[in-house]
Backbone as CSV, one residue per row, in Angstrom:
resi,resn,N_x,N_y,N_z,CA_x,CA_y,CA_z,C_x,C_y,C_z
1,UNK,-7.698,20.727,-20.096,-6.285,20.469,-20.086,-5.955,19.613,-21.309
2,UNK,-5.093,20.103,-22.026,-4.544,19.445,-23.489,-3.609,18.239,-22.802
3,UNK,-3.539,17.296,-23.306,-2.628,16.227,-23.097,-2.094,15.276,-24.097
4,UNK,-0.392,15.262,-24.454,-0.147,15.149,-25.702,1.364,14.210,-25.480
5,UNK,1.285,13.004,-26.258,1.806,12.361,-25.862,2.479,11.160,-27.068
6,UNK,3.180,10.178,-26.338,3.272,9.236,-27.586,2.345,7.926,-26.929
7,UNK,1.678,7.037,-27.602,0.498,5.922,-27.472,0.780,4.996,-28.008
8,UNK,0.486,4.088,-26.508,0.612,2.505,-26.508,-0.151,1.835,-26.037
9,UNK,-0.792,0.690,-26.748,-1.734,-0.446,-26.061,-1.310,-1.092,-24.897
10,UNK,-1.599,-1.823,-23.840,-0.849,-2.547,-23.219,-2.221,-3.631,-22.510
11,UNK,-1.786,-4.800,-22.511,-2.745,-5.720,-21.999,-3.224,-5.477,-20.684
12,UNK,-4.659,-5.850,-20.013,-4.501,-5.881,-18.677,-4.590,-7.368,-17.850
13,UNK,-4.630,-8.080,-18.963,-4.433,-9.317,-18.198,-3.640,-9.691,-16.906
14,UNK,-4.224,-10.337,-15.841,-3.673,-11.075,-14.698,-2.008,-9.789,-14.744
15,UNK,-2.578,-8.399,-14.409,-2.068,-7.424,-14.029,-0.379,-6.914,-14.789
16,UNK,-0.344,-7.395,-16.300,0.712,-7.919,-17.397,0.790,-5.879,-17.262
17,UNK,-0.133,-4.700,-16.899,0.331,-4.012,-17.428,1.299,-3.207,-16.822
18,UNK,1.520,-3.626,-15.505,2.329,-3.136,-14.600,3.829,-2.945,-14.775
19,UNK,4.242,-4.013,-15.194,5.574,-4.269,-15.930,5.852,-3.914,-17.186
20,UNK,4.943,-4.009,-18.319,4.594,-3.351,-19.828,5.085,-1.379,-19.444
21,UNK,4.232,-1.357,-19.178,3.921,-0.055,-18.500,5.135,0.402,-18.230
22,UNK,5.709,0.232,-17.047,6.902,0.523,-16.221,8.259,0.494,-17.230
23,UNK,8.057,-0.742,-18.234,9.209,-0.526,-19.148,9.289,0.547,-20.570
24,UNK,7.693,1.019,-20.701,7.971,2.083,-21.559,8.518,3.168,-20.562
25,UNK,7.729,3.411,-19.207,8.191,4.666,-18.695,9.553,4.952,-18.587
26,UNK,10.714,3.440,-18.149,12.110,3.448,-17.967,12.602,3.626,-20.047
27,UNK,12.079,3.276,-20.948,12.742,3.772,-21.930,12.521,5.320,-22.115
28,UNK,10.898,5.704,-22.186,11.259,7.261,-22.528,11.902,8.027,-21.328
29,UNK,12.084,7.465,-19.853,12.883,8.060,-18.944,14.385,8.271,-19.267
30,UNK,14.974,7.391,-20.086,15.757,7.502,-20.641,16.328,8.534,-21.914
31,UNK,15.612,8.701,-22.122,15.765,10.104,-23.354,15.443,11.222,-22.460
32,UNK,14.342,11.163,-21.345,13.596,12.979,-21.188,14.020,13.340,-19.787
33,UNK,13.793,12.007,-19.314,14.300,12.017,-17.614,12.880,11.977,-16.790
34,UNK,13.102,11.220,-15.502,11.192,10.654,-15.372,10.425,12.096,-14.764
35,UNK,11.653,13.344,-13.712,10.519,13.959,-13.513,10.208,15.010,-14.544
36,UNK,10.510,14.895,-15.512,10.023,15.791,-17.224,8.616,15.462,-17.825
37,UNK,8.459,13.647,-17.387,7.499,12.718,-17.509,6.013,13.143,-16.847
38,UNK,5.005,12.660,-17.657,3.813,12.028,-17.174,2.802,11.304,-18.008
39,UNK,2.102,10.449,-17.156,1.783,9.077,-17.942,-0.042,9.142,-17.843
40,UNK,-0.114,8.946,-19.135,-2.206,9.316,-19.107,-2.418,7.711,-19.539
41,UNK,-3.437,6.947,-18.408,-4.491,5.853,-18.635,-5.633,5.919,-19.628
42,UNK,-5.940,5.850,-20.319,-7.431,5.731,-20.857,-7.916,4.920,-21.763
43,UNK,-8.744,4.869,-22.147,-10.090,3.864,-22.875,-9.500,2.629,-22.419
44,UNK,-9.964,2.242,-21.431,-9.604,0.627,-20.920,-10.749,-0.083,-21.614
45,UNK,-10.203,-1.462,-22.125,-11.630,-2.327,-22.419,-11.489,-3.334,-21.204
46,UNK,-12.066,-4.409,-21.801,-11.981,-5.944,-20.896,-10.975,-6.523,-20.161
47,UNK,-9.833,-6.239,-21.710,-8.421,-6.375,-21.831,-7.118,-5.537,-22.157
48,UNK,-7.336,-4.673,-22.509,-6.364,-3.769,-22.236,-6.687,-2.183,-21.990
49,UNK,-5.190,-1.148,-21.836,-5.507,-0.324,-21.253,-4.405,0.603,-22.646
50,UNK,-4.842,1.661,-22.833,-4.214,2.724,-23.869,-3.360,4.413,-23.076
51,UNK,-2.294,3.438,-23.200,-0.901,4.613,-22.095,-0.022,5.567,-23.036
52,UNK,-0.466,7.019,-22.313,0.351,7.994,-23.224,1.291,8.346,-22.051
53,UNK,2.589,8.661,-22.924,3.659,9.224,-22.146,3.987,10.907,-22.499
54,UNK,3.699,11.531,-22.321,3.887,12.874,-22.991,4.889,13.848,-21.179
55,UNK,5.321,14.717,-22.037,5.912,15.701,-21.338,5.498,16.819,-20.618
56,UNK,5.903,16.996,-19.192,5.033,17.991,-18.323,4.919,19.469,-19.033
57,UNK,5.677,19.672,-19.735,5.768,21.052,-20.161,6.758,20.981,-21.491
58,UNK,5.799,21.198,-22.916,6.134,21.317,-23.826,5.380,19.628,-24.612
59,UNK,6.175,19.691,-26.015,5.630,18.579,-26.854,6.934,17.600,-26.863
60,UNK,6.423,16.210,-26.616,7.394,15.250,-27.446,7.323,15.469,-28.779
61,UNK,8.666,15.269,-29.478,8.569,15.401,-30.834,7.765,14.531,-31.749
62,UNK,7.860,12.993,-31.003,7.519,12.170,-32.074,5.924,11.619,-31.117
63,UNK,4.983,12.654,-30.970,3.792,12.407,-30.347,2.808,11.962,-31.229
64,UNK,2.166,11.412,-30.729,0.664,10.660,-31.872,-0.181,10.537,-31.040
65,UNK,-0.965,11.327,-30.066,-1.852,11.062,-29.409,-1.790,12.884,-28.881
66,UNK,-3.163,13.028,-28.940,-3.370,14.204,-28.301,-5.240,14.096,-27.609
67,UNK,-5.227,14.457,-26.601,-6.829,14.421,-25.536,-6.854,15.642,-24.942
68,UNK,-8.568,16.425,-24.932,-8.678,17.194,-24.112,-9.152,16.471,-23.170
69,UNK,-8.397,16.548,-21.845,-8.706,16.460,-20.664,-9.660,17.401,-19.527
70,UNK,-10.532,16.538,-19.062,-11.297,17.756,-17.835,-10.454,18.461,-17.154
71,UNK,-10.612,19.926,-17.291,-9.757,20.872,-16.304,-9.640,20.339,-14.600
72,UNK,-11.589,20.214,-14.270,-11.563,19.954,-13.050,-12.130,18.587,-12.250
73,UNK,-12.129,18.185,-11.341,-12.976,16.916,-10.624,-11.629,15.805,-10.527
74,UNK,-10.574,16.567,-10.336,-9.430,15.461,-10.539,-9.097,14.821,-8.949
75,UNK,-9.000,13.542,-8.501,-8.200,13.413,-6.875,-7.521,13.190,-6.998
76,UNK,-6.274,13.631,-6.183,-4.668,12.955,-6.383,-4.559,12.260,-5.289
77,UNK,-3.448,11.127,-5.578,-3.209,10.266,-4.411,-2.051,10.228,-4.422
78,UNK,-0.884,10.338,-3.162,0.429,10.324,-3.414,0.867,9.300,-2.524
79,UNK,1.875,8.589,-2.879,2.451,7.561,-2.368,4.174,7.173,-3.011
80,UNK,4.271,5.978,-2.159,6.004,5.867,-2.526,5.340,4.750,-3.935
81,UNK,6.456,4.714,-5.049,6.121,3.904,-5.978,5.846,2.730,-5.900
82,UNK,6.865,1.938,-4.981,6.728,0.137,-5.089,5.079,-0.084,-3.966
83,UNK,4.314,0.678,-3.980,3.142,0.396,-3.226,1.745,0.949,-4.290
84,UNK,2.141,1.262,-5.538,1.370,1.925,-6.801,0.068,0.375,-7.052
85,UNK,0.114,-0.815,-7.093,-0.312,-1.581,-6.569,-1.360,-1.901,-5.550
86,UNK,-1.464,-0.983,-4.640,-1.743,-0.812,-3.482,-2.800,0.146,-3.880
87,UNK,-2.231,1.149,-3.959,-2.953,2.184,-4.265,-3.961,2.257,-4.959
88,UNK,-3.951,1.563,-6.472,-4.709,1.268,-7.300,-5.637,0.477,-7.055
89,UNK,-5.135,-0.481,-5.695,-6.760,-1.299,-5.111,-7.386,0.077,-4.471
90,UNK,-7.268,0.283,-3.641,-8.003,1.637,-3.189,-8.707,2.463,-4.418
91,UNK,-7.978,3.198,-5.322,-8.756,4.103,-6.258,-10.198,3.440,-6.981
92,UNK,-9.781,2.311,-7.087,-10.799,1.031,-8.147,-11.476,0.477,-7.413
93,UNK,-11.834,0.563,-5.551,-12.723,0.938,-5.019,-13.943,0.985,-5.220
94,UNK,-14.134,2.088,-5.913,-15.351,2.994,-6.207,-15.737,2.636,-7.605
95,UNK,-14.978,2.040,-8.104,-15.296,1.816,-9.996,-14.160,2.155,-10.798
96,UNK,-14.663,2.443,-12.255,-13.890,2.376,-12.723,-13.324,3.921,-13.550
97,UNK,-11.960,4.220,-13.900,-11.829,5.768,-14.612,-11.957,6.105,-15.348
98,UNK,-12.332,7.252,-15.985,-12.215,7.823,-16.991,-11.167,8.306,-17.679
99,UNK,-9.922,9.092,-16.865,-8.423,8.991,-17.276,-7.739,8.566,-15.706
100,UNK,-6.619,8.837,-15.964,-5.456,8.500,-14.749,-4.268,9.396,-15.308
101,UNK,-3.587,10.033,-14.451,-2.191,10.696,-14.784,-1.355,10.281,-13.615
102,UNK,-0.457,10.021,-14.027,0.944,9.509,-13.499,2.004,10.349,-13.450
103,UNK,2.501,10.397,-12.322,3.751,11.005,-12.522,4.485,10.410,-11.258
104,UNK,5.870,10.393,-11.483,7.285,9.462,-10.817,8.052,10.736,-10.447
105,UNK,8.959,10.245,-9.386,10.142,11.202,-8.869,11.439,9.926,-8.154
106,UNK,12.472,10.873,-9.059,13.759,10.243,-8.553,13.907,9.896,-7.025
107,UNK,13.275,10.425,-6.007,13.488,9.716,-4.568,12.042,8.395,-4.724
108,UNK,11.741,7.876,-5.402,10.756,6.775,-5.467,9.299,7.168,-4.923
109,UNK,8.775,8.613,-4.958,7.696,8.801,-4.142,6.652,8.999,-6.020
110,UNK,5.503,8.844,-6.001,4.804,8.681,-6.828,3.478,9.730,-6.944
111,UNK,2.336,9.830,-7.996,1.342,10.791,-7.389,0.510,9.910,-8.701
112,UNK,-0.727,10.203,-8.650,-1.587,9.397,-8.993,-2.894,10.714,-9.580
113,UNK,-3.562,11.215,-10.275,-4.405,12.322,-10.400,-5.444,10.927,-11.310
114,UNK,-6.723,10.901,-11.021,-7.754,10.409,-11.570,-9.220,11.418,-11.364
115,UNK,-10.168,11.172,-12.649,-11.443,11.335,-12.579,-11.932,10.593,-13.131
116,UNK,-13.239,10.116,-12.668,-14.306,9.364,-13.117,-15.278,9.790,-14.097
């Protein structure tokens, strides 16, 4: 799976990326609209985490990040958003990911796709 996007650092300090995070998704939600949206996790270090925002179908124009993604071995987890928090104790569980995909919906329900 191609995944193509625009890329941003974001700290993970004492959980700084939650809010970081959330405010790129509300700006490019603003140009594309959130369910057009989806959001890729990867190369986490110590301290931060590297977030692409790219589009479910088709290219952002002004993209700078492109990953082949594993087709298969993905789990999804779905939940309402303000419990994403929650959720993420559960997934991190088991260790740690290899990517994460995100995706949001206007009634506040959320979905979560990770592999290790």
């Amino acid at each position: 799976m191609l995944f193509q996007g625009i890329r941003r650092v974001f700290s993970t300090k004492d959980g700084a990326q939650y809010d970081t995070i959330g405010a790129f998704w509300e700006e490019m939600s603003a140009k594309y609209g959130i369910e057009n949206l989806r959001g890729l996790g990867c190369s986490w270090t110590e301290d931060t985490i590297e977030y692409v925002i790219g589009l479910k179908n088709g290219i952002i124009g002004d993209a700078d990040f492109t990953a082949e993604l594993p087709d298969t071995g993905w789990i999804t987890v779905r939940g309402r958003t303000e419990e994403l928090g929650r959720m993420y104790d559960e997934i991190y569980r088991d260790g740690r990911l290899l990517y994460e995909i995100e995706t949001f919906y206007e009634n506040g329900e959320c979905e979560v796709q990770y592999v290790r």
